[in-house]
C-alpha positions, 0 to 999 in steps of 0.5 A: 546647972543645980550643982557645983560638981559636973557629973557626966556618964558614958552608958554603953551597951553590952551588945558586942565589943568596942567599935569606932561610934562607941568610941566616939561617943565616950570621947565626947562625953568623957572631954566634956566632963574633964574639960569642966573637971568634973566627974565621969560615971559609968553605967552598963545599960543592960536593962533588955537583956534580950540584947546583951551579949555575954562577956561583953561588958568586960571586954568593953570596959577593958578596952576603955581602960585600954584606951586610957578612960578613967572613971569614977566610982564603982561601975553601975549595971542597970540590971541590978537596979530593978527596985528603984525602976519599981520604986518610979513606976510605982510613983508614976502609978499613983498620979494615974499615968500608967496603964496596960497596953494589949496592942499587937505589934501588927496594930502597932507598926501600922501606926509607926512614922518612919521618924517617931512611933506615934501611939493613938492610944486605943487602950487609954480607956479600957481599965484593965489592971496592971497585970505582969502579961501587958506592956505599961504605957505612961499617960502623955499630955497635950503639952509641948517639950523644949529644950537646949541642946548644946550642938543641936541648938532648940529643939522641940516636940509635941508629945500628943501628937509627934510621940504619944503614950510610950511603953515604960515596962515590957510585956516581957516584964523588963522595964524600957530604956525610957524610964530606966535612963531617966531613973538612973540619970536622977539617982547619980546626980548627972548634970549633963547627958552626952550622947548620939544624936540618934538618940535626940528624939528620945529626950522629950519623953525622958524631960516629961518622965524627969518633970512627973517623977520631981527629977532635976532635969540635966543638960544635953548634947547630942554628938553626930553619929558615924555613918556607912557611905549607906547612909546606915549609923556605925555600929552591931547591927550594921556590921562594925567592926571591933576595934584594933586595941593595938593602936589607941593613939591612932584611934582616939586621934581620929575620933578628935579629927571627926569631932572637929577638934582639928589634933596636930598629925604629929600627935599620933607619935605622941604617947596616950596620956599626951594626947589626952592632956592635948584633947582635954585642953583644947575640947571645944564644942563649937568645932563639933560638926552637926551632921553626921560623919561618913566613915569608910574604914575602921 
């Protein structure tokens, strides 16, 4: 790492209330910045507004706070930060890399792998301005990415062929979570990223944007998921349910357990700020389980 400081974030989604696999996420990255006594940001990504629900973000936050998470600094909100995601495609406009995307989403999904949407680029050549009713691809090279993950150990990706040109701006005008994750990532200094591990695939295309728009690029570690006896990962779309704000103890003491972070039993008579003094002076990546985590109660 550049900097001296350790700068984590925990970025939800307003798309609901707090439930097991938000939590595990949150107790990850947050264990992770006291662990290196560093800071711990946190950000409301609410660029696609389409998805967020109303009253959702408050009532994660205070569930959070219920939780006992402290945070620094005033919360962020990525749909007030539109100028600097203008700023970074303007930028990203002047080295040529962006261009108007007319595709339908039938000739897209006939391309879609089950891993990866590759894009064959058939509106690379068309010249088209950039005008607000086309989608804007940014321009990929023939190059491959690589990476440390901290759980997850190399990874690697060629872009041409594995991803392909990417959508950075919506048709609708909003901008995507590519590019706004990378901007907001740069702009609040974050050393390292701690996320699901759904989201490992996304991290080439994050590094590429990092690398074009001169950004420093941080560490990551990609925490397992929790999944259904179905196979599908926990959260809104497959019917997670909130969580019981009642009994934190009981929860933050097993999220450690699926994090392999082995908690003695008799800390879930203990009170919140002991087990949180426990869990940060015992975080250890290395028990981190790499697969996914069936869950069968919430």
């Amino acid at each position: 790492m550049t900097q001296s400081i350790y700068r984590g974030r925990f970025a939800p989604s307003p798309t609901g209330e707090l439930h097991f696999g938000t939590l595990l996420a949150a107790v990850g990255s947050y264990l992770q910045a006291r662990s290196h006594q560093g800071e711990w940001l946190m950000r409301i990504e609410d660029v696609d507004t389409t998805r967020c629900v109303p009253g959702a973000a408050d009532a994660l936050l205070r569930a959070l706070d219920g939780f006992g998470f402290e945070w620094q600094g005033e919360v962020v909100y990525q749909s007030q930060r539109t100028e600097l995601y203008e700023s970074a495609l303007d930028n990203l406009s002047k080295k040529n890399l962006i261009y108007p995307c007319t595709c339908s989403r039938k000739q897209l999904a006939n391309e879609d792998n089950l891993s990866l949407p590759v894009y064959a680029g058939h509106c690379r050549h068309h010249h088209l301005p950039l005008a607000e009713e086309h989608a804007l691809r940014v321009r990929v090279e023939d190059r491959t990415i690589s990476f440390e993950d901290q759980i997850m150990g190399q990874n690697r990706q060629q872009l041409a062929s594995e991803c392909g040109d990417f959508v950075i701006k919506r048709k609708d005008g909003l901008f995507a979570y590519q590019l706004a994750v990378v901007v907001d990532d740069a702009q609040q200094g974050v050393t390292e990223v701690v996320r699901g591990v759904d989201l490992l695939n996304s991290t080439p295309r994050q590094i590429y944007l990092q690398q074009q728009l001169g950004y420093v690029q941080p560490n990551y570690l990609h925490l397992p998921l929790l999944i259904d006896l179905q196979g599908h990962k926990l959260g809104k779309s497959t019917g997670a349910a909130a969580l019981n704000l009642s009994q934190p103890v009981l929860h933050l003491h097993s999220v450690l357990v699926l994090l392999g972070q082995q908690p003695p039993a008799e800390l879930t008579r203990d009170s919140l700020s002991q087990l949180w003094l426990w869990a940060i002076e015992h975080w250890n990546i290395e028990n981190i389980p790499k697969q996914n985590q069936f869950i069968k109660h919430q």
